[in-house]
ZADO-1210 file (C-alpha; in nm, 4 decimals, padded with zeros to 6 digits):
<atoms>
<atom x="-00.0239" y="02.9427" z="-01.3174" code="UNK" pos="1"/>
<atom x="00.1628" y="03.3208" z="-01.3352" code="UNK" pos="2"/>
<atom x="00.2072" y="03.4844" z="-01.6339" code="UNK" pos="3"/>
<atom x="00.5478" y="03.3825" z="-01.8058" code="UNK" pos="4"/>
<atom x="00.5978" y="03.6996" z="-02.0105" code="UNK" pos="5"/>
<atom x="00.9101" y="03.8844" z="-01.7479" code="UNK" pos="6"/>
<atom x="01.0354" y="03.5104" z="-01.7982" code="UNK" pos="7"/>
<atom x="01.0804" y="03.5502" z="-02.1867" code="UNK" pos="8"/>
<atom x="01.1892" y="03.9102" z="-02.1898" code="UNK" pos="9"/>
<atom x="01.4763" y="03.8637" z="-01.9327" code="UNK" pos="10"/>
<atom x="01.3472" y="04.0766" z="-01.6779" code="UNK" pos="11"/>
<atom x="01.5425" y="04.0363" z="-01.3140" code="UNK" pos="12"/>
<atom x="01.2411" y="03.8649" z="-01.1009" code="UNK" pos="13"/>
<atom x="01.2739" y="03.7773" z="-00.7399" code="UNK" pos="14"/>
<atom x="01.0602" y="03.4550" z="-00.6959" code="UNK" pos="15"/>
<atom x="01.0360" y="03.1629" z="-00.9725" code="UNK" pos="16"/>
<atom x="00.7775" y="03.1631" z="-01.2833" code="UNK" pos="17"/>
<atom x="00.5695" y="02.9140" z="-01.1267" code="UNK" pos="18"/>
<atom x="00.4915" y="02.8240" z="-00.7795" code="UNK" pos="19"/>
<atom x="00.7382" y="02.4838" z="-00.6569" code="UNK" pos="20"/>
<atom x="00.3914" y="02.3204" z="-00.5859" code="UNK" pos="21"/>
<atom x="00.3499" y="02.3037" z="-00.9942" code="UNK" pos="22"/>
<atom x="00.6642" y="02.1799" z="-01.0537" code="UNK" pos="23"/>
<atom x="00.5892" y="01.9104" z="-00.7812" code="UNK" pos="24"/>
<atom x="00.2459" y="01.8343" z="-00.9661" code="UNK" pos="25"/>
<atom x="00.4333" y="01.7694" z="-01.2739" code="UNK" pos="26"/>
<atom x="00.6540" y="01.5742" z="-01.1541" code="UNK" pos="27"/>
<atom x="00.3835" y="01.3812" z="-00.9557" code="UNK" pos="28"/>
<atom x="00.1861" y="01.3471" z="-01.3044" code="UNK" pos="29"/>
<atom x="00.4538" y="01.2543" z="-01.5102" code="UNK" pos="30"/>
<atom x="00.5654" y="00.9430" z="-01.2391" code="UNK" pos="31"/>
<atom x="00.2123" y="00.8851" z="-01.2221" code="UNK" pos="32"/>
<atom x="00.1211" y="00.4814" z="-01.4003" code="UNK" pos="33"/>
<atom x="-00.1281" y="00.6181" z="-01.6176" code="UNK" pos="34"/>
<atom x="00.1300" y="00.8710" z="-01.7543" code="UNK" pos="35"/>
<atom x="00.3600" y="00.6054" z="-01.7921" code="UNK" pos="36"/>
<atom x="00.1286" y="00.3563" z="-01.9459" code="UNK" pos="37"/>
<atom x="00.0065" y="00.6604" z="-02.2529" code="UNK" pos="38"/>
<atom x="00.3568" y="00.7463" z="-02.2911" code="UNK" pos="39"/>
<atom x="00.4947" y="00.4152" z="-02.3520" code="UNK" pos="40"/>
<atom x="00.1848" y="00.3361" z="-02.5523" code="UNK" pos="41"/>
<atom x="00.2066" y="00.6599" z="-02.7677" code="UNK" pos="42"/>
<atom x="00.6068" y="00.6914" z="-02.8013" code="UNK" pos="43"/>
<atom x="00.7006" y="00.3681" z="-02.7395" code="UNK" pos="44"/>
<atom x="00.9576" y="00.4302" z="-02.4397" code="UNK" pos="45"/>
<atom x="00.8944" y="00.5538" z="-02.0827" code="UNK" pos="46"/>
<atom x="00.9232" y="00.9330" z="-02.0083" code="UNK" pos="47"/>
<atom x="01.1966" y="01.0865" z="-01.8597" code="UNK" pos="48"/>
<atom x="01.1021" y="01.2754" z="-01.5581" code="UNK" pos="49"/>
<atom x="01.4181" y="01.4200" z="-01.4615" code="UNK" pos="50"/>
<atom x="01.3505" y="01.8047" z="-01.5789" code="UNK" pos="51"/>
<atom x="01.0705" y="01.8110" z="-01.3869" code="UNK" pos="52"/>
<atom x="01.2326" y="01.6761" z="-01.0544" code="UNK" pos="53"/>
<atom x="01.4942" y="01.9006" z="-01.1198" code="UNK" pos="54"/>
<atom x="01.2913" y="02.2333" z="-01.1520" code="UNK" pos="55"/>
<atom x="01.1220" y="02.1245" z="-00.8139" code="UNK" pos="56"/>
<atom x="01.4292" y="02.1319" z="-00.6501" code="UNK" pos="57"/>
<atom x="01.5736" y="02.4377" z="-00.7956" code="UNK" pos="58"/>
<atom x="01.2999" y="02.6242" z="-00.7221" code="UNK" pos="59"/>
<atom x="01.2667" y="02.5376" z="-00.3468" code="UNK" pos="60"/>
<atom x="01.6404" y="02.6299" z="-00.3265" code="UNK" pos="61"/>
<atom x="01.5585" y="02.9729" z="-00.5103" code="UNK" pos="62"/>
<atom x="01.2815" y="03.0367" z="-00.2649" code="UNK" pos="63"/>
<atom x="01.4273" y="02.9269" z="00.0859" code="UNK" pos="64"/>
<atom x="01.8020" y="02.9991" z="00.0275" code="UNK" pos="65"/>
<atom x="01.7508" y="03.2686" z="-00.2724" code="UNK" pos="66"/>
<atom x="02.0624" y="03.0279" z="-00.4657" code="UNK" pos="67"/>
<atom x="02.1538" y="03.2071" z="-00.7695" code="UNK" pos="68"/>
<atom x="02.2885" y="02.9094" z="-00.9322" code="UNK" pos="69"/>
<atom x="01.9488" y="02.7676" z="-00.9041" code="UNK" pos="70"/>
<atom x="01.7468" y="03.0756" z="-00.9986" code="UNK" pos="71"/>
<atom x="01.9429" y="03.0495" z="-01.3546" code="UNK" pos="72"/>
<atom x="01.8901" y="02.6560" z="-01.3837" code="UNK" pos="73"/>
<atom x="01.5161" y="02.7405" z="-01.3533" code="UNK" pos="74"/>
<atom x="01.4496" y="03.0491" z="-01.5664" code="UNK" pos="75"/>
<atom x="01.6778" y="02.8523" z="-01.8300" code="UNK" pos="76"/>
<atom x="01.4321" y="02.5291" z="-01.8053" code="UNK" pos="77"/>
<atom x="01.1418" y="02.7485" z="-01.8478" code="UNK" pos="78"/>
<atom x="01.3087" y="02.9307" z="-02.1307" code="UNK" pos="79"/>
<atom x="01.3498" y="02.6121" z="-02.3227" code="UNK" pos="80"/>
<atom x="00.9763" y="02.5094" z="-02.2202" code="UNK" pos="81"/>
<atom x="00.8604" y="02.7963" z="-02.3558" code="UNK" pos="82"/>
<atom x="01.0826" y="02.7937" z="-02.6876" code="UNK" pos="83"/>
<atom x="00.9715" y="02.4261" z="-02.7205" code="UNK" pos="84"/>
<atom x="00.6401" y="02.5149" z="-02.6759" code="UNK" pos="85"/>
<atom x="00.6665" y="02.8088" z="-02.9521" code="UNK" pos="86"/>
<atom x="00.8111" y="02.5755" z="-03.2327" code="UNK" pos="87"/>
<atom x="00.5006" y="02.3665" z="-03.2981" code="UNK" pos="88"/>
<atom x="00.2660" y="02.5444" z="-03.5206" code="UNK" pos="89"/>
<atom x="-00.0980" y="02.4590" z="-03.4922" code="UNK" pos="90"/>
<atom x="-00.2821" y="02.1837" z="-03.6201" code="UNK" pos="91"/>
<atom x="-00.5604" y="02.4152" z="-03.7987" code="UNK" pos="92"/>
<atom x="-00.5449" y="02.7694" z="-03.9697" code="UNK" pos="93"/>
<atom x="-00.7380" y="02.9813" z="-03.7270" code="UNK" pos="94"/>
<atom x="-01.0276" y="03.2061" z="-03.8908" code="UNK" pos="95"/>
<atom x="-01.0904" y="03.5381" z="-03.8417" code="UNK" pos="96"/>
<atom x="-01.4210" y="03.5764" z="-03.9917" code="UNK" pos="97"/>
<atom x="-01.6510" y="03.2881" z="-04.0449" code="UNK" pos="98"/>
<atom x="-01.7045" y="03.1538" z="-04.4883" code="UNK" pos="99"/>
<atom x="-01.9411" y="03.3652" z="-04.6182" code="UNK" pos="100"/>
<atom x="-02.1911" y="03.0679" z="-04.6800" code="UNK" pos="101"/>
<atom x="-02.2467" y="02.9686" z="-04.3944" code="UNK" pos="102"/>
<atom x="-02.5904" y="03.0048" z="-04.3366" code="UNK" pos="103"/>
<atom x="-02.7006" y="02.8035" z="-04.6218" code="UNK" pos="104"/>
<atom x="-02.7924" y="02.4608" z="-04.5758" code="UNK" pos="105"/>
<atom x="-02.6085" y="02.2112" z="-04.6524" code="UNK" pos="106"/>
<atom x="-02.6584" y="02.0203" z="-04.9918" code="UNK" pos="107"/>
<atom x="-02.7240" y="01.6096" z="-04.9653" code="UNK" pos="108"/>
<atom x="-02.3705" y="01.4982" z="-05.0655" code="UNK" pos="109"/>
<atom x="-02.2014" y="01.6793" z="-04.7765" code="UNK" pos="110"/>
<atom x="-02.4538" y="01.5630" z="-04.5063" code="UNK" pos="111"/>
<atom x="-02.3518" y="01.1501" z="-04.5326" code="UNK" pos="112"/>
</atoms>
């Protein structure tokens, strides 16, 4: 996958963020029955696949007719990917340095 970064900044590219082969894949995934058997298992409704088909076909018009209209559908899906992406916060607080006992062993209430 390429490097999204000119994507968020706003910077004029000349060929899509991602290759129309990994739009296709998602697409492919999310259609996929085991997709759609975890998704209506975990959510309780089937997934809506439509962005995905959508961004395929934008981006084969960007790349074999250079269609501006599509070029701006695409770079705005990925912008909201990549906003969506941005909002969740992680599950843990990431460490920088590791506690400062941990080399001692461990006493007998914390090992059961």
């Amino acid at each position: 996958m390429r490097w999204i970064a000119p994507l968020v900044l706003g910077c004029n590219m000349l060929m899509p963020p991602r290759q129309c082969d990994n739009y296709q894949s998602e697409w492919r995934c999310c259609r996929s029955l085991r997709n759609l058997f975890h998704h209506y298992y975990a959510y309780g409704e089937i997934p809506s696949c439509q962005q995905w088909k959508s961004d395929y076909m934008n981006c084969v018009e960007w790349e074999k007719h250079k269609s501006q209209e599509a070029k701006k559908a695409l770079l705005e899906s990925e912008r909201k990917r990549v906003k969506d992406q941005k909002r969740y916060s992680p599950v843990w607080k990431l460490r920088k340095n590791p506690p400062a006992d941990w080399h001692l062993p461990l006493n007998d209430s914390q090992q059961k």
